[in-house]
N, C-alpha and C positions, 0 to 999 in steps of 0.2 A: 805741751802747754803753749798755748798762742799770745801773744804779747800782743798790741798796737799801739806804734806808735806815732807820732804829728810828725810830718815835714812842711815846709814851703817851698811850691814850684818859683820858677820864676819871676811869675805876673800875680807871686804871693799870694797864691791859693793853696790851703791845706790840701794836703793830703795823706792819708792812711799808708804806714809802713805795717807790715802785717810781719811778725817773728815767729818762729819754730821753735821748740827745744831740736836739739839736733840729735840723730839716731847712729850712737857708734862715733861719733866726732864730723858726721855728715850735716853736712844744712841741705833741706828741700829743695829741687830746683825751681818750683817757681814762687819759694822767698827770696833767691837770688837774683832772680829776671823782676820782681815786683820793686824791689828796693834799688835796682840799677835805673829801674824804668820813673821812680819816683824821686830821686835824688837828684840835689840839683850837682853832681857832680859831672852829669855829661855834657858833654863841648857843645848840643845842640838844646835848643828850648822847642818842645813838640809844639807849641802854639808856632811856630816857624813853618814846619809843614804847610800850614796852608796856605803859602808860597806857592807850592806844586798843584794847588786844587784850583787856585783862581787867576792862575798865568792865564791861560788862554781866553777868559772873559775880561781881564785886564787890558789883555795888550790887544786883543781883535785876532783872526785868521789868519791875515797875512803874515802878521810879526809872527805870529807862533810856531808855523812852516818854517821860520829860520833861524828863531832864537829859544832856547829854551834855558830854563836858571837849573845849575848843574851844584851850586853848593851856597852856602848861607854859613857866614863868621863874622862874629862880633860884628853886625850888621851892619856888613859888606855882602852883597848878591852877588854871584859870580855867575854870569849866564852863558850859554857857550850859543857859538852863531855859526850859520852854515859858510858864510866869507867873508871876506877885506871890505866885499862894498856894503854887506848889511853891518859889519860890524861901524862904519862910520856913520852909516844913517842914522845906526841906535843911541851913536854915542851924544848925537843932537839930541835923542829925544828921554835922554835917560832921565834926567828929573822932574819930568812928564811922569815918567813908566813909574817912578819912583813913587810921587805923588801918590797915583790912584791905586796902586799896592797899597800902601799905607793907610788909605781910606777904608781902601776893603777889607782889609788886614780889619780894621778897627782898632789900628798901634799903629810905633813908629817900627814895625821890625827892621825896615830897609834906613839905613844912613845912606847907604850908597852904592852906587850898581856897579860893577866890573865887566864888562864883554869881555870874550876871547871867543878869537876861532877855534873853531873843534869841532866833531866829530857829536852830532844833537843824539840824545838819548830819549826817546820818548817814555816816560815813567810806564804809560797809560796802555801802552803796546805787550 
């Protein structure tokens, strides 16, 4: 027997929890990946992802080659950079970068950016 019920995401849109009776004292696995995914119990808000989709028409080619955003909390960006010298240039231009995230975004998801040197991950790779 399947149950549904109401949650709100973050940006306070419904969403459907969808329930099982359980089989033997088991719950279905994807009522468990449905309600983890729906819940606002995780540390991340998936409207934050798109972070990762419009870095690179945000910031332009060049920045992208040496900066890329490695994590997103309590909106602070943490973007990791290929060196000392891109990491000071960005640090000029971070409420720039800041800015027109947040336009694109269509929110405020970014308070504020964090650089660090490290070691660039390309999601997209």
């Amino acid at each position: 027997m399947r149950k549904n019920t109401r949650s709100l995401n973050k940006s306070g849109k419904k969403r459907s929890i969808n329930t099982r009776s359980t089989h033997k004292g088991f719950t279905h696995i994807k009522d468990i990946i449905n309600n983890i995914m729906v819940t606002s119990a995780l540390p991340i808000d998936f409207d934050d992802i798109k972070i990762w989709e419009v870095w690179d028409n945000v910031v332009g080619e060049s920045i992208s080659r040496h900066a890329r955003p490695s994590k997103i909390q309590k909106g602070v960006l943490t973007v990791k950079v290929s060196d000392s010298v891109w990491l000071q240039d960005l640090k000029f231009q971070a409420e720039a970068i800041r800015k027109r995230l947040n336009l694109e975004l269509k929110n405020d998801a970014v308070a504020k950016i964090k650089f660090k040197v490290g070691d660039l991950v390309d999601e997209k790779s």
